[in-house]
Residue frames relative to the residue before (quaternion, step in Angstrom):
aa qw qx qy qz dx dy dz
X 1.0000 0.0000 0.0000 0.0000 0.00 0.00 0.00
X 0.5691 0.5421 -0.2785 0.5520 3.72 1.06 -1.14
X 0.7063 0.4265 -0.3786 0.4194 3.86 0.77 -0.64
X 0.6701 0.5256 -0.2487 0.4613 3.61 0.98 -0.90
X 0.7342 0.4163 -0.2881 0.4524 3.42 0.90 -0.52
X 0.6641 0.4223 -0.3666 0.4962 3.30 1.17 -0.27
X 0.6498 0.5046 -0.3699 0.4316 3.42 0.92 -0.03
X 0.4682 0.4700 -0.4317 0.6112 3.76 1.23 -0.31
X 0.6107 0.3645 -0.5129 0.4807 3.98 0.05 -0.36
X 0.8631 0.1896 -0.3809 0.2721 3.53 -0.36 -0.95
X 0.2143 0.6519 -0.5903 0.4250 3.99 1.53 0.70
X 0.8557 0.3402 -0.1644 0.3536 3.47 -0.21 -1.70
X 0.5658 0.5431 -0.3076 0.5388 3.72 0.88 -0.47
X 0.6273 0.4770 -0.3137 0.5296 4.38 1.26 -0.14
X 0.3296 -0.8346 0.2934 0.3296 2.51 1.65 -1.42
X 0.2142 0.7863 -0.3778 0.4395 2.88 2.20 1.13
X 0.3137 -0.6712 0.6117 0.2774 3.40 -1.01 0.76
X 0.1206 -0.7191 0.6834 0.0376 3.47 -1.67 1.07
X 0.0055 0.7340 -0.6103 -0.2979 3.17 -1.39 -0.78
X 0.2919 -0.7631 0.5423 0.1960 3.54 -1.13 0.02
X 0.2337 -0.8027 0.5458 0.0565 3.08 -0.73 1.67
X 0.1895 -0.8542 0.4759 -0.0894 3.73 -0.60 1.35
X 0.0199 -0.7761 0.5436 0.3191 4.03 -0.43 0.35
X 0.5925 -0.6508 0.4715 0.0557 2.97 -1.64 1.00
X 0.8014 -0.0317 0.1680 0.5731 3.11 1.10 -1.44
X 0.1778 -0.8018 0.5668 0.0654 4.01 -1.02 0.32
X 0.1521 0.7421 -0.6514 0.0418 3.31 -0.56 0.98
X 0.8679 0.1207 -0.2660 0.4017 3.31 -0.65 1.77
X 0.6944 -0.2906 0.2766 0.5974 3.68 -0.40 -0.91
X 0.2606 0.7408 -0.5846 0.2038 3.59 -0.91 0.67
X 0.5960 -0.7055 0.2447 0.2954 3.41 -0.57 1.56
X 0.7272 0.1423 -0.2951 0.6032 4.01 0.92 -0.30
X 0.2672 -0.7154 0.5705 0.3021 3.76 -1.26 -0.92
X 0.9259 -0.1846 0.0739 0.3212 2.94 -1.58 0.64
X 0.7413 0.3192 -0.2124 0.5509 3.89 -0.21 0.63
X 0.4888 0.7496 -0.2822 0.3457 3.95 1.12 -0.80
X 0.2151 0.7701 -0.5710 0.1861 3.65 -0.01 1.47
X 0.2972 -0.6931 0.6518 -0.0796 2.66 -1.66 0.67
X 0.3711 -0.8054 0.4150 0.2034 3.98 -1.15 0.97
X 0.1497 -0.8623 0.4563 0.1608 3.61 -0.38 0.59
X 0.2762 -0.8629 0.3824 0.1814 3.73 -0.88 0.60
X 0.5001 -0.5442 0.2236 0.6355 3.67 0.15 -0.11
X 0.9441 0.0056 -0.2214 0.2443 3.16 -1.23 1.10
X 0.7608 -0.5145 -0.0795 0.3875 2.28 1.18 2.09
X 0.2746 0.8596 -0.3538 0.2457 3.30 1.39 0.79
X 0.2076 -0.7166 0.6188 0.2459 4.39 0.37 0.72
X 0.5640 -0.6683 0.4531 -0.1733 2.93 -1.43 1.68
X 0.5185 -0.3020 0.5216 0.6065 2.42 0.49 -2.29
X 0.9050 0.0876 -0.1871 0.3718 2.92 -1.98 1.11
X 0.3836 -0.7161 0.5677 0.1334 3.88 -1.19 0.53
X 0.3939 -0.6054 0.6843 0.1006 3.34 -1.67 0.36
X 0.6310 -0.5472 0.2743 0.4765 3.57 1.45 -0.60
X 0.3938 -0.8040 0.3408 0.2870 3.21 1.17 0.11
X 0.4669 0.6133 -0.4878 0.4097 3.63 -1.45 -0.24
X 0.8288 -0.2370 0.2685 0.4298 2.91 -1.64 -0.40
X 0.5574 0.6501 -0.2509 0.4513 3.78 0.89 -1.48
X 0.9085 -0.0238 -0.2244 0.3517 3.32 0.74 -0.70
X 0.2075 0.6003 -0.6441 0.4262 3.61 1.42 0.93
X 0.6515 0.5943 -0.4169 0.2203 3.71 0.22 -0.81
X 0.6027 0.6464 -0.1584 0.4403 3.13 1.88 -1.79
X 0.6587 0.6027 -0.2142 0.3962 3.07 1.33 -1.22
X 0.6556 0.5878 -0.1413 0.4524 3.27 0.96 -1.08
X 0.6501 0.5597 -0.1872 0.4786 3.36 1.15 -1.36
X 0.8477 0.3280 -0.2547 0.3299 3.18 0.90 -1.20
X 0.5035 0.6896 -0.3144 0.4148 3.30 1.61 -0.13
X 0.4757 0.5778 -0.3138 0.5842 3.39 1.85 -0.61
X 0.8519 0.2763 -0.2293 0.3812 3.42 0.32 -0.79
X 0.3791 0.5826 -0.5095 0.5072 4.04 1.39 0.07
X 0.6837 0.5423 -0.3415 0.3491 3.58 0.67 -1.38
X 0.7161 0.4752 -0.1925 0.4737 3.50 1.27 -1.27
X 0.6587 -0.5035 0.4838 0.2802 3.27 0.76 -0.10
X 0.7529 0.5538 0.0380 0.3536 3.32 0.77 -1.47
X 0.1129 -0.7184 0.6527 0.2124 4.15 -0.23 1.03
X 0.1715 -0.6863 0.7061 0.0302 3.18 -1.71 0.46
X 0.4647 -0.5518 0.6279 0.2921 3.31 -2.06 0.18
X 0.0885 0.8413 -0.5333 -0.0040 3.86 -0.81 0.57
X 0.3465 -0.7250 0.5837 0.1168 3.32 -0.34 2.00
X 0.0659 0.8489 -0.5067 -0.1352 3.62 -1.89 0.50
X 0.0020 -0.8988 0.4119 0.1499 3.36 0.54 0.54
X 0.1998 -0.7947 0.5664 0.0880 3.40 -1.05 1.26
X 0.2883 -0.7386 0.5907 0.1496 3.43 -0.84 1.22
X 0.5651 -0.5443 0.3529 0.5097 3.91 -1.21 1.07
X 0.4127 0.7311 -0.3925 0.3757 4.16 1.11 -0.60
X 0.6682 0.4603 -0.2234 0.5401 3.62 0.90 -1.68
X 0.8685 0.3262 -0.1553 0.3395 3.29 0.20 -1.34
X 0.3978 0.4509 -0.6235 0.4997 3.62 1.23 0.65
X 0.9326 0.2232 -0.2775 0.0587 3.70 0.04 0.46
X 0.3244 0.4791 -0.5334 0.6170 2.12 1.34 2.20
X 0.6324 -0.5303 0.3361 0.4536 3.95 1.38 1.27
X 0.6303 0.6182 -0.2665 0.3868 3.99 0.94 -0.12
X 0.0696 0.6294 -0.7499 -0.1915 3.88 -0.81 0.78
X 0.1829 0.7243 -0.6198 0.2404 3.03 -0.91 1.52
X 0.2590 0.8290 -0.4892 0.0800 3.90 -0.51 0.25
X 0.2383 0.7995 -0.5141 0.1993 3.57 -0.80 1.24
X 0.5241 -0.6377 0.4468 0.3450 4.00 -0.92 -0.71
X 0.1710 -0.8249 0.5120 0.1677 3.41 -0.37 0.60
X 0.1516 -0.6391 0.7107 0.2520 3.79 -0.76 -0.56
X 0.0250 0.7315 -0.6777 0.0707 3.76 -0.69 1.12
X 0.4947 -0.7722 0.3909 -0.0781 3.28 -1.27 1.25
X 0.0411 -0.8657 0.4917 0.0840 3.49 1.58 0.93
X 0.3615 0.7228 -0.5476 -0.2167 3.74 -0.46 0.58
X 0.5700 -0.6124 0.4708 0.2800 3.73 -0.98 1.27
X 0.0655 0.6712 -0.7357 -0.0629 4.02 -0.80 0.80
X 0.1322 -0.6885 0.7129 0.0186 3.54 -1.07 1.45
X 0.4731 -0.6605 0.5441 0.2094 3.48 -1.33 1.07
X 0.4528 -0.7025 0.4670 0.2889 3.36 -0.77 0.65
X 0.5751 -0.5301 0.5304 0.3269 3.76 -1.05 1.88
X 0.2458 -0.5779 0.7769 -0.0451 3.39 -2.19 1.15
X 0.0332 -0.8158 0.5737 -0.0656 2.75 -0.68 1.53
X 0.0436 -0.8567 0.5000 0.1192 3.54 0.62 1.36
X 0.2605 -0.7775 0.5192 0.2410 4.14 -0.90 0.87
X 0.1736 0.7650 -0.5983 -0.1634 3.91 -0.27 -0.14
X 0.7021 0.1039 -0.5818 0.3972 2.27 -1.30 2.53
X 0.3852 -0.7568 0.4689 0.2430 3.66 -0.60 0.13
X 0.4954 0.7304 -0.4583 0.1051 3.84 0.96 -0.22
X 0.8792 -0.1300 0.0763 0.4519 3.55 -1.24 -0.60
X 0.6098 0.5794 -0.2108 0.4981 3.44 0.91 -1.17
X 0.7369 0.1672 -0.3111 0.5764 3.68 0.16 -1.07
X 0.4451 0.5434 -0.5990 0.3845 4.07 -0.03 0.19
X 0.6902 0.6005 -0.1845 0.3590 3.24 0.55 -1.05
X 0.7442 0.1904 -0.1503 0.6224 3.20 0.66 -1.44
X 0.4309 0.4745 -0.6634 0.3862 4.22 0.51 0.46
X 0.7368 0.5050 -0.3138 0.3218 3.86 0.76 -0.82
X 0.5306 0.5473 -0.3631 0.5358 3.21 1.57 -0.03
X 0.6816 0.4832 -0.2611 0.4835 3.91 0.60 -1.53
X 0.8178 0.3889 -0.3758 0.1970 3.28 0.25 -0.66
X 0.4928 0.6395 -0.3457 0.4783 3.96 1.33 -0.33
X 0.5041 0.7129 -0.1973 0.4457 3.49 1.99 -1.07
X 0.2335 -0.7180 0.4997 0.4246 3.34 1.65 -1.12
X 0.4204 0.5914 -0.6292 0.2787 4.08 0.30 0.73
X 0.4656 -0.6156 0.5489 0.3208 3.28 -1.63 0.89
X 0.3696 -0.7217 0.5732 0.1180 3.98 -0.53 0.61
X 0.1834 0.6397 -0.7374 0.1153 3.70 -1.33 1.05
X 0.0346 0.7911 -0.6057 0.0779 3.16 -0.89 1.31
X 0.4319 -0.7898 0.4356 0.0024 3.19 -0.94 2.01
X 0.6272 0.5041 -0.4407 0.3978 3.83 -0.25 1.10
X 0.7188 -0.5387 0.4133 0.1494 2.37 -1.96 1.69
X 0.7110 0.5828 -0.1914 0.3437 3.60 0.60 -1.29
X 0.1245 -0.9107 0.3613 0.1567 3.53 0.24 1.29
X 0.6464 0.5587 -0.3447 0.3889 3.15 1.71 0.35
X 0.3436 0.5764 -0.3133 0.6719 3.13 1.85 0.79
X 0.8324 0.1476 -0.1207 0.5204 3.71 -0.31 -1.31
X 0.5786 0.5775 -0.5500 0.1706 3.60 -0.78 0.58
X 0.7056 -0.4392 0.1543 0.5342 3.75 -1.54 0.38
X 0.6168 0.4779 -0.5417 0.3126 3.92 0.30 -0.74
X 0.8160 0.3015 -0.3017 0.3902 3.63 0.50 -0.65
X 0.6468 0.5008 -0.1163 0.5633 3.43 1.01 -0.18
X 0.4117 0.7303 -0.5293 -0.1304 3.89 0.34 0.06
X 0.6256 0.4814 -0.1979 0.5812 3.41 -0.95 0.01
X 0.7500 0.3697 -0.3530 0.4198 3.46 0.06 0.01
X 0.5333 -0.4402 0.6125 0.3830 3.61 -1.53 0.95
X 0.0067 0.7385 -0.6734 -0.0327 2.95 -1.78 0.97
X 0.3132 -0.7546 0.5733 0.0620 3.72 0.03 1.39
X 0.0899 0.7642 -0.6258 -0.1274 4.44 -0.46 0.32
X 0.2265 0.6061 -0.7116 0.2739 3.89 0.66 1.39
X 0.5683 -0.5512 0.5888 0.1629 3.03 -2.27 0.79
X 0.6816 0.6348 -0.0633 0.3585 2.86 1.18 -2.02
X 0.1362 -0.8791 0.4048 0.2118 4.24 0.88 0.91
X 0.5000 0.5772 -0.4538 0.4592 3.60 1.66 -0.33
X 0.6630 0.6408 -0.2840 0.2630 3.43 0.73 -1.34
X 0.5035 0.6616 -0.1936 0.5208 3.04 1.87 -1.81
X 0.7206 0.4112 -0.2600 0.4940 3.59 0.16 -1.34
X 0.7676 0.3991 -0.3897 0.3156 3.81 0.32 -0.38
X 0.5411 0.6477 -0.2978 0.4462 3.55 1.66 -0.57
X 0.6600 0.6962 -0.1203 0.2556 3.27 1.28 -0.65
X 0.1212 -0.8806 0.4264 0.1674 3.84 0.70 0.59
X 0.0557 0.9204 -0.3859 -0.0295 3.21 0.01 1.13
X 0.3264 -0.8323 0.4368 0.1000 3.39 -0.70 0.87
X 0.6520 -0.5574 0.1958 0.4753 4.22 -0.61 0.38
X 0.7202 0.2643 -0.2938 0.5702 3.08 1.02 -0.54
X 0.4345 0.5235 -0.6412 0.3548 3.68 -0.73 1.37
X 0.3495 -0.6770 0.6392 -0.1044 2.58 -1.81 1.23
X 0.2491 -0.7827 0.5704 -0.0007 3.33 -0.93 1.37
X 0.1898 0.8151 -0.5169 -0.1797 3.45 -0.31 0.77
X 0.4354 -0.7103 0.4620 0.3042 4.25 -0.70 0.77
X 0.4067 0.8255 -0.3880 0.0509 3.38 -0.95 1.15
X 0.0583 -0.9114 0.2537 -0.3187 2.35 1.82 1.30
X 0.3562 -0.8822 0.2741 0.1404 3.46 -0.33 1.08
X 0.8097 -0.0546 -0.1576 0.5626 3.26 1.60 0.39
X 0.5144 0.5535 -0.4003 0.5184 3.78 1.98 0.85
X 0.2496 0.8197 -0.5151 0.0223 3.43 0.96 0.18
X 0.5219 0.6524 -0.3454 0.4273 3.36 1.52 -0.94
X 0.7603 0.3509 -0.1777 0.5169 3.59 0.50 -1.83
X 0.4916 0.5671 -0.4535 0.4807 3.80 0.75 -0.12
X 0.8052 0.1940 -0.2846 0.4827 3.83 -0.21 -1.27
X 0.3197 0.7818 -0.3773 0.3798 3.83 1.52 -0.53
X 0.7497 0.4492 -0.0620 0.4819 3.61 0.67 -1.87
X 0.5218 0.6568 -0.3087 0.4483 3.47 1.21 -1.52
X 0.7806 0.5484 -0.0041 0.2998 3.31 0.58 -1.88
X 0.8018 0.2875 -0.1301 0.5074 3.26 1.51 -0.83
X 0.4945 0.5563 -0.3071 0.5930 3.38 2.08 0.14
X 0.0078 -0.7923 0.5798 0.1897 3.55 0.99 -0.77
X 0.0196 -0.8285 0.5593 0.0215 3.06 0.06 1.37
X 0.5921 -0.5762 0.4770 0.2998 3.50 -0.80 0.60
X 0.2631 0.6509 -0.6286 0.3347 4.16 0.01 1.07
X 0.3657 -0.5746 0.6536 0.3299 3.54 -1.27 0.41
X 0.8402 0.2093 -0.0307 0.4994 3.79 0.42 -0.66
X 0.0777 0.7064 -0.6906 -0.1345 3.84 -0.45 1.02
X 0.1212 -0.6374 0.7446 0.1571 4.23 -1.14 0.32
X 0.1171 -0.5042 0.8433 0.1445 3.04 -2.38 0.12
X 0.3142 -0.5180 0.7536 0.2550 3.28 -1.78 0.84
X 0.4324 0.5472 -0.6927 0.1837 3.31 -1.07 0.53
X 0.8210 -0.0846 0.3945 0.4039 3.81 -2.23 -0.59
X 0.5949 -0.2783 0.7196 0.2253 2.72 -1.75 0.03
X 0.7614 0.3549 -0.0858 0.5357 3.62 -0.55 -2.03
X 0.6827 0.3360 -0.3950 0.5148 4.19 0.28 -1.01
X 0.6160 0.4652 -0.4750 0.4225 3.92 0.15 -0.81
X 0.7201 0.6190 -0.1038 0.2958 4.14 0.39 -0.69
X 0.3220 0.6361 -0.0570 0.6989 2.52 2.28 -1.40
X 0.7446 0.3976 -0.3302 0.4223 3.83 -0.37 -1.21
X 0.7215 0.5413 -0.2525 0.3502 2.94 0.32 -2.47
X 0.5898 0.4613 -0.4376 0.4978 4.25 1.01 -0.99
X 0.5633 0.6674 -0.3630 0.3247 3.23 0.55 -1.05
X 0.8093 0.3052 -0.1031 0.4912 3.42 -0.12 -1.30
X 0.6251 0.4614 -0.4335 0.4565 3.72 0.66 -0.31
X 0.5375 0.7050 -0.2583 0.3837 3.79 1.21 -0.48
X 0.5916 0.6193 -0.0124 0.5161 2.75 1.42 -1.60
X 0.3249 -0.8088 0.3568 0.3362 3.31 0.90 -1.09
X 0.1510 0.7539 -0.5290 0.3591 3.85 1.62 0.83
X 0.3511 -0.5369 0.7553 0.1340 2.86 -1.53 0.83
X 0.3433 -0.6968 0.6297 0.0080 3.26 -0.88 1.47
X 0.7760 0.4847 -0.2557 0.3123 3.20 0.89 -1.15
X 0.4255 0.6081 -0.5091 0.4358 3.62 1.25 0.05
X 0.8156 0.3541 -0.1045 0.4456 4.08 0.78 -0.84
X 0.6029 0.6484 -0.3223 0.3350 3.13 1.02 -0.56
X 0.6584 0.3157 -0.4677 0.4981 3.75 0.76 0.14
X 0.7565 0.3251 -0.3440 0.4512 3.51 0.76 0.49
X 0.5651 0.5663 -0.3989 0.4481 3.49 1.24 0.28
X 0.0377 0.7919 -0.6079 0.0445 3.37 -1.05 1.12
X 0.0151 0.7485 -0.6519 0.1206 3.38 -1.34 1.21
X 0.5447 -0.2198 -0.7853 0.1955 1.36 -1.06 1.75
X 0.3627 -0.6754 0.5361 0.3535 4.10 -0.52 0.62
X 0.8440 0.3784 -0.3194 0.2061 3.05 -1.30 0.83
X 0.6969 -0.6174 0.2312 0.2823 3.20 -1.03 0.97
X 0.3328 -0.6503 0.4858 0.4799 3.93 -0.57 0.29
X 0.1883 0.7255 -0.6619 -0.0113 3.43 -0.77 0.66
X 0.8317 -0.1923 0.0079 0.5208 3.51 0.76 1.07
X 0.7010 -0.4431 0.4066 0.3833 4.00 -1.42 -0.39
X 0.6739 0.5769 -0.3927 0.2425 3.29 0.80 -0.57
X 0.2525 -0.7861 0.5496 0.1274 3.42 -0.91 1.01
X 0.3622 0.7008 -0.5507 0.2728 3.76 0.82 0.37
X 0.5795 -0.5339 0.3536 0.5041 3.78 -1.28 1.11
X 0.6566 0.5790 -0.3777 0.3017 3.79 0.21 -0.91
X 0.4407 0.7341 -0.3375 0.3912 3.47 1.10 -1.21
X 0.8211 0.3519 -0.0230 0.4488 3.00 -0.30 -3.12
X 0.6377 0.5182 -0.4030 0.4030 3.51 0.91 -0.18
X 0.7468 0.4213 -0.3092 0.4113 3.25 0.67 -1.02
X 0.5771 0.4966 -0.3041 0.5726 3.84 1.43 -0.60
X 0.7272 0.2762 -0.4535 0.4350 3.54 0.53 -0.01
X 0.5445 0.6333 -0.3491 0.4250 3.88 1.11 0.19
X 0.3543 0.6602 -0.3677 0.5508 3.26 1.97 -0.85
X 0.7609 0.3102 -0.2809 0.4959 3.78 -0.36 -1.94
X 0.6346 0.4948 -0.4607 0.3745 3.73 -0.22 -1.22
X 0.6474 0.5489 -0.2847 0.4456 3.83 0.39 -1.13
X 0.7034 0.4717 -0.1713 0.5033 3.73 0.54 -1.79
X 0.6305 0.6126 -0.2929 0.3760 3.49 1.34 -0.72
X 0.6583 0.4280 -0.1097 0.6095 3.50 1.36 -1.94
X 0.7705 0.4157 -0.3058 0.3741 3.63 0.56 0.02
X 0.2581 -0.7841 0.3786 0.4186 3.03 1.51 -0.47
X 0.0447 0.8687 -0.3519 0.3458 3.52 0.73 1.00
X 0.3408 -0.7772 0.3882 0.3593 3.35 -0.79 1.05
X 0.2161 -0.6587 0.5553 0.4594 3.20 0.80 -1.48
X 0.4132 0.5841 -0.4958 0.4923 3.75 1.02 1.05
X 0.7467 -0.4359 0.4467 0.2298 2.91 -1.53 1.03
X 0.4748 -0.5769 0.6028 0.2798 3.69 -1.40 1.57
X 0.7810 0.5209 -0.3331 0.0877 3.51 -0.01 -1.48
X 0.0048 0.7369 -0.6757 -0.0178 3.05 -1.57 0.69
X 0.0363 0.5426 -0.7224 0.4271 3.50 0.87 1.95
X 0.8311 0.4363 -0.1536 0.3089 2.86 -0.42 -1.32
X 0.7119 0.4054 -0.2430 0.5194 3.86 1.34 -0.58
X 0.3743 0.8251 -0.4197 0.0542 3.68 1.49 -0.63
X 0.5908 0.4941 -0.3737 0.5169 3.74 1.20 -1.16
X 0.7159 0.4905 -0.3228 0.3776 3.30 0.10 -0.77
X 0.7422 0.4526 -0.2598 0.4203 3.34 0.90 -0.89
X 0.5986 0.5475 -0.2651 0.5212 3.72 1.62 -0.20
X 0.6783 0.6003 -0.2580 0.3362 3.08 1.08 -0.81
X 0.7252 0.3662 -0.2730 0.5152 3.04 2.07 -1.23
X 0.2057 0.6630 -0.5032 0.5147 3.70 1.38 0.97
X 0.7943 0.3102 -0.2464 0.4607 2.99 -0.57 -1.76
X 0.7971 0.2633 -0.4000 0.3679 4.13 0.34 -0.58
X 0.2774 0.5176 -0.6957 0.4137 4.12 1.19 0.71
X 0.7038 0.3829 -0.4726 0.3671 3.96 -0.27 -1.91
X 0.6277 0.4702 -0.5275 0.3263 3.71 -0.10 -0.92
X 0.7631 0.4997 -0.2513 0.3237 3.16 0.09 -1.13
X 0.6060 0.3092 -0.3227 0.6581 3.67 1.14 -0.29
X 0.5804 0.5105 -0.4933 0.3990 3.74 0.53 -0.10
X 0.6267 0.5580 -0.2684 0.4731 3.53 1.45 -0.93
X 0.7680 0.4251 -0.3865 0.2830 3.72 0.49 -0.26
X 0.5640 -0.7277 0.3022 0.2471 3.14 -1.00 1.19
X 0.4751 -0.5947 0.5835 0.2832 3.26 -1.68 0.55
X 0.6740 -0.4327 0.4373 0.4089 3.08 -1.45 -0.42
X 0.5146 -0.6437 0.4359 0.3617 3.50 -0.98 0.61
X 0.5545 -0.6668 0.3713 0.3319 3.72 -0.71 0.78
X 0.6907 0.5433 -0.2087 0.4293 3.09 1.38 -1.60
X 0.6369 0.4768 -0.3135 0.5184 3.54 1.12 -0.72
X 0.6236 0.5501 -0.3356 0.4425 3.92 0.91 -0.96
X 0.7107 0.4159 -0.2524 0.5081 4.01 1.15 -1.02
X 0.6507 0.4557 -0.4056 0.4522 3.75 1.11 -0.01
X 0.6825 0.5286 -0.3235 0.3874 3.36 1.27 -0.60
């Protein structure tokens, strides 16, 4: 137990998603008992500690890698038949109840710069549960009243910023940097920094501007570019107030870490449609044939 738990600390402290797979219950013979856990990695990788191996726990293994991937803890029933368990050397056979539970590291949202916009969206991310680092020199910009809770880093220097920075898979980089945006997504680009999502607050016309920029220069764009967006954030209308771009760039970031569409819940507005493709599932199972009578009364 002392092994598994210390090993889920030094998972979450890298910032590696894990999960721990635990029995719950024991009806009958079954190779550990009640309390028996074990550490899972992403895609189903044992960690630490056992459930009893064999078949019983390749299953566990498997399961729980399904569910790190989802995001999602679960209950997971197993029944071993005395068949299963002659091959793990065992006449043994019963049901377990294993406990997938799923420990997700908490998203890094690193900001570089501190101005109106990222104030804004730190007050959005952080209730969200993201861990917050906000890059800038300018202590009347980066400090706790505007920022709480959040790392605060005062480097000028955005390579320098990017190297101090322990990043983990699930961080996010947003660019907003009052006059390095170039050397900012520049650095981003030539560190490949592991982030699922790098943004810039800027234009339309200023995001474009850069992107010529740096290809001139000679940057591989392409190391960032399926994760680089510019402008970040969702269209949720004209307004350009800090609250607005903040709250529309929390929209994507969010639609991002969830895997999310950023489409509309409703289905007022979809209901015919949504009955219609009902009503044409029953047809269709109304439509598949039975057996033929004449063939069923000869057989």
């Amino acid at each position: 137990m002392v092994e598994v738990i210390e090993a889920l600390r030094t998972q979450l402290l890298s910032g590696c998603a894990c999960a721990t797979a635990t029995i719950v219950s024991v009806t009958g013979s079954i190779p550990n008992e009640a309390g028996a856990k074990m550490l899972v990695g992403p895609g189903g990788k044992l960690l630490a500690g056992t459930i009893g191996g064999g078949l019983f726990e390749h299953a566990a293994l498997e399961e729980a890698g399904t569910a790190i991937s989802e995001g999602r803890s679960r209950m997971y029933s197993w029944s071993l038949t005395e068949k299963q368990a002659g091959g793990i050397g065992m006449l043994c056979g019963g049901t377990a109840q294993v406990f997938i539970e799923v420990f997700a590291p908490a998203p890094l949202l690193v900001m570089l710069g501190g101005g109106h916009v990222a104030i804004s969206l730190w007050r959005l991310a952080r209730p969200l549960g993201y861990r917050g680092i906000v890059v800038d020199e300018r202590p009347e910009w980066a400090n706790r009243d505007n920022f709480p809770g959040c790392e605060i880093l005062p480097v000028a220097d955005p390579e320098a910023a990017l190297e101090r920075i322990d990043w983990i898979a699930n961080s996010y980089l947003v660019i907003g940097t009052p006059d390095h945006d170039t050397r900012s997504l520049s650095a981003a680009a030539r560190k490949d920094i592991p982030c699922r999502l790098i943004g810039m607050i800027a234009s339309k016309r200023k995001a474009l501007t850069i992107l010529k920029t740096l290809e001139d220069e000679g940057v591989d764009l392409g190391r960032i570019l399926p994760r680089f967006h510019a402008p970040l954030g969702l269209d949720l209308g004209p307004s350009k107030s800090p609250e607005a771009v903040a709250l529309s760039i929390i929209a994507e970031l969010q639609a991002r870490r969830l895997d999310g569409t950023g489409k509309p819940l409703d289905v007022a507005n979809r209901r015919q449609e949504l009955m219609a493709g009902r009503g044409r599932a029953r047809g269709e199972e109304a439509s598949v044939p039975g057996p033929d009578p004449e063939v069923a009364s000869s057989s």
